[in-house]
C-alpha positions, 0 to 999 in steps of 0.5 A, spaced: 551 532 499 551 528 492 544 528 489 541 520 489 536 518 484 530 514 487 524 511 484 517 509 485 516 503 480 509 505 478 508 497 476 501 495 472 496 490 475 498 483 475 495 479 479 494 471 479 487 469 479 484 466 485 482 461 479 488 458 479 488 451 481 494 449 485 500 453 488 506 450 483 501 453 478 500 459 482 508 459 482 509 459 475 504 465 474 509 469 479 515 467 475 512 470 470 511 477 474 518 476 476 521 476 470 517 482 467 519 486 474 526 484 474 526 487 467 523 494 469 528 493 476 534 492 471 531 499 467 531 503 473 538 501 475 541 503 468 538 510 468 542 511 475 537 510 481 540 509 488 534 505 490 527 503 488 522 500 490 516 496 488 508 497 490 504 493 495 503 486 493 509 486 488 507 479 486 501 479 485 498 474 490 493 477 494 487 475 488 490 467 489 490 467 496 483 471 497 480 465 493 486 459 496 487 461 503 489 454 505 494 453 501 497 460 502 503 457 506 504 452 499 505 458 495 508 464 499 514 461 501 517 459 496 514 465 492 517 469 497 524 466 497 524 467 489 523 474 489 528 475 494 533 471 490 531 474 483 530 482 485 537 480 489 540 479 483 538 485 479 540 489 485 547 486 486 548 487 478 546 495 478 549 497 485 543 499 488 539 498 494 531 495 492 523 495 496 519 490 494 513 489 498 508 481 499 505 477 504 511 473 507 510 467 512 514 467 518 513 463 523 507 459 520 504 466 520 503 471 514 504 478 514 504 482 509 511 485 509 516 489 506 523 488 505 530 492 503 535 489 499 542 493 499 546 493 494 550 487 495 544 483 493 543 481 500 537 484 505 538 489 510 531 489 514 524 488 513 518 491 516 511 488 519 505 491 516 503 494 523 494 498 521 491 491 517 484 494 514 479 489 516 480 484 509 487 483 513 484 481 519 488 473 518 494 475 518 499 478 523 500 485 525 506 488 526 509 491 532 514 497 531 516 501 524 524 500 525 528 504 520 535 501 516 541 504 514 541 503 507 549 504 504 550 510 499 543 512 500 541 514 508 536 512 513 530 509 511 523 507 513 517 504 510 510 503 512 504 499 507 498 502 505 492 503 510 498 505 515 499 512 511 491 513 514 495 513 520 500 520 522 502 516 527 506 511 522 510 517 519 511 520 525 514 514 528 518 513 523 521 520 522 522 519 529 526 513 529 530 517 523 529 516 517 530 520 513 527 517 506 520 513 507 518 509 502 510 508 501 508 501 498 501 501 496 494 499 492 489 506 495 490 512 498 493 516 504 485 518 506 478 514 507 476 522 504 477 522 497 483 523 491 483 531 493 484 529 500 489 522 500 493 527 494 493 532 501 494 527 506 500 525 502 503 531 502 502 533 509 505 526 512 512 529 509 511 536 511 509 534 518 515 530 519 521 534 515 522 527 510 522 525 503 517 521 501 516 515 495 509 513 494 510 507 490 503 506 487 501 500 483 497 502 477 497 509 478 499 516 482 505 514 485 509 520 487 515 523 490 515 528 495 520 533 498 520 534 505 516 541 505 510 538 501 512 539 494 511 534 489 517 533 486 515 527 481 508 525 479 507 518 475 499 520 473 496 513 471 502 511 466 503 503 467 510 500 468 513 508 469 519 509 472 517 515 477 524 518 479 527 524 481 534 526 484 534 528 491 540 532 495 537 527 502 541 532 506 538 538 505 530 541 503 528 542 511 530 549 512 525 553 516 524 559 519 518 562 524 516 569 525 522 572 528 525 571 521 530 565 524 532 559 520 534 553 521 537 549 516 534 541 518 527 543 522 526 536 526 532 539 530 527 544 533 520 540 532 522 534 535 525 537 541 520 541 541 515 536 542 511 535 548 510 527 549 507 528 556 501 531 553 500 525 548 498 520 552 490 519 549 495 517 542 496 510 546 489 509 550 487 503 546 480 505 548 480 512 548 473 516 549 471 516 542 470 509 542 465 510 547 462 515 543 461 511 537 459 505 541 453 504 537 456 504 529 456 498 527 464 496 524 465 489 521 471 486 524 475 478 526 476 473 521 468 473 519 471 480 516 476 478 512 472 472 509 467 476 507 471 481 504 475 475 501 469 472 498 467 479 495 474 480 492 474 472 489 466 470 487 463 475 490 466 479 484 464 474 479 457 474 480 457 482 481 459 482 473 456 476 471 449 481 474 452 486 470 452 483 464 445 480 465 443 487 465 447 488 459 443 483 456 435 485 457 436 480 463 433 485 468 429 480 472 435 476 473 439 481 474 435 483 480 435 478 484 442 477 484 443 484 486 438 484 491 442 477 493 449 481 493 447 487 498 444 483 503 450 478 503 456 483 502 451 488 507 457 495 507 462 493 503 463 495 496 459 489 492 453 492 496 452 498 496 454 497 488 448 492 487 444 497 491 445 502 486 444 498 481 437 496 484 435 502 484 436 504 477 432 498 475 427 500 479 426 507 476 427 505 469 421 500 471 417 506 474 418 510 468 416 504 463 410 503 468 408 511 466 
C-alpha cells in the first residue's frame, strides 16, 4: 500500500477566558483561534498529510464555559457550526480528511465531541465522549465508540482524554476495525505519572495491533506504530505539526514460540479471545467497588461545580495568595491558603495551599529559632 502521511496538530494554548463577558464576545475570541488553526490546517495540508487532527478543546472554550455554564448553549452552537464550516474548507481545499474535537450540543445536551471531516469538506461521523472525569459530570456521556471510513485513509476511530485511562476504549475500538485511532487530549493515558502515561500509551497500540495519533495540546503528542514504537514525538514544540508517513496495511506481523508468523496479528488475537470469560469487565458493580466502599470519591454535578470554581475563581485566588506571599503578605497569605484547602478539599487548589501553608509554617518556626 501507498504510505499516508498523518499528523497530530501539537496546537498551543488558546483558551477563551471565562472573564469574557457574553457569548457574541466569547465567539469572536474563537473566530480568532479559528483563523490561526486554519492556518496550521492549511500547513499540514501542504506538506502532503492525509489526515490530521486537533487536540481536545479545539476552540478553546472550556475556560468560558467553566465560568459561563448558563450560557453554554449561546456560545457552543454557533461556535460548533463555525468550526465546521472553517475546518470544512481547509479540508475540501487540501483534499484531506480532518479531526477536530469541543464541546457541542445536541439535542439540548452538551457532549464533549469529536468530529471527522473528509475530504470533500463535509462530515463523515462523530464520536461521544464515552469516560467523563468528575469536572465533566454536566454533560452527557456517550454510549458506544463507532468507528469511520475515512476515504484515501482507512477505518478510523477516535477516543477523548480520560477515555485513554480505560483499555477498554481502544479495545473496543480495534474490535470494531479500526485501523488508525486518533487520541484527542489536554493529559496523559495514566493517573501514574509521565513515565507511566508515555507506557500506557505505547501499550494501548501494541495491545491492540493499531496506529496510534495522540494529538496533544501544548506538548507530547505522538505517533505510535502498532507494536509500540514511537514513530513521531513533538516534545513540548507549540503549533507543531507532528507527522509521519504510515503503510496502515502492514507493521503487525508477529510470531510466537514455534517460530510462525502471522502478517496482521489481530487475525489470531481477536480470535483467540475469549469473551465468555470477561464477564466482570460489564458488572457495573463489580467486588472492588465493595472493596473500597469507605474512600471518599467527589461525584454528580457538585463534583463538576467545584471543579469548575477551581478552574475560574478558584484559580484566581490561588495566584492572587501566591503573589501575596511574593509580596512579604504572609498573613494574608495564609488565611486565604487555609480558605482554599478547606473549600477545594482533594482537588489540586487544596493540596497546592496545603503545601503552601506548610512552607509557611516552617519558614515561621525557623524565624522563631
Amino acid at each position: 500500500m501507498p504510505l499516508t502521511r498523518v499528523a497530530a496538530i501539537q496546537a498551543k494554548r488558546r483558551t477563551v477566558s471565562y472573564k469574557v463577558a457574553t457569548p457574541a464576545k466569547a465567539l469572536g475570541h474563537v473566530r480568532t483561534n479559528l483563523d490561526e488553526l486554519t492556518v496550521l490546517a492549511d500547513c499540514a495540508g501542504g506538506e502532503g498529510c492525509r489526515i490530521i487532527a486537533f487536540p481536545e478543546d479545539t476552540l478553546g472554550t472550556l475556560e468560558w464555559e467553566a465560568g459561563q455554564w448558563g450560557e453554554v448553549q449561546l456560545l457552543l452552537q454557533p461556535a460548533e457550526q463555525e468550526m465546521l464550516a472553517r475546518f470544512g474548507e481547509v479540508a475540501a481545499r487540501q483534499g484531506m480528511c480532518l479531526v477536530c474535537c469541543n464541546d457541542c450540543v445536541g439535542a439540548g445536551r452538551v457532549y464533549n465531541t469529536a468530529i471527522l471531516i473528509g475530504p470533500d469538506g463535509q462530515e463523515i461521523g462523530r464520536y461521544h465522549k464515552v469516560n467523563l472525569p468528575i469536572h465533566e459530570q454536566v454533560r452527557t456521556r456517550g454510549t458506544s465508540f463507532p468507528v469511520f471510513e475515512a476515504p484515501g485513509v482507512g477505518t478510523v476511530g477516535m477516543c477523548i482524554c480520560y477515555d485513554m485511562v480505560f483499555p477498554e476504549t481502544t479495545r473496543a475500538l480495534a474490535l470494531a476495525g479500526a485501523d488508525l485511532v486518533f487520541h484527542l487530549t489536554l493529559g496523559g493515558a495514566s493517573m501514574a505519572g509521565a513515565d507511566a502515561s508515555l507506557a500506557a500509551f505505547r501499550t494501548r497500540a501494541a495491545d491492540n495491533f493499531v496506529y496510534l495519533v495522540v494529538a496533544f495540546r501544548g506538548g507530547g503528542s505522538l505517533i505510535i506504530s502498532p507494536k509500540g514504537e514511537v514513530l513521531a514525538d513533538g516534545g513540548n514544540e507549540p503549533d507543531a505539526i507532528v507527522a509521519a508517513d504510515l503503510d496502515l496495511g502492514a507493521g503487525r506481523d508477529a510470531g510466537d514460540a514455534l517460530g510462525g508468523v502471522t502478517t496482521d496479528f489481530r487475525a489470531r488475537l481477536f480470535r483467540e479471545r475469549v469473551p465468555g470469560a470477561y464477564g466482570i469487565l460489564t458488572d457495573a458493580h463489580p467486588p472492588i467497588l465493595e472493596k473500597l466502599r469507605h474512600v471518599a470519591v467527589p461525584a454528580g454535578e457538585e463534583a463538576s461545580a467545584l471543579c469548575a470554581e477551581g478552574r475560574t475563581t478558584g484559580a484566581d485566588a490561588f495566584y492572587e495568595a501566591e503573589r501575596w506571599l511574593a509580596e512579604d503578605k504572609v498573613e494574608e497569605a495564609a488565611l486565604r491558603f487555609e480558605q482554599l484547602a478547606e473549600h477545594f478539599g482533594t482537588l489540586w487548589i487544596g493540596r497546592a495551599s496545603r503545601e503552601r501553608l506548610k512552607g509557611v509554617r516552617r519558614k515561621e518556626s525557623e524565624t522563631a529559632c
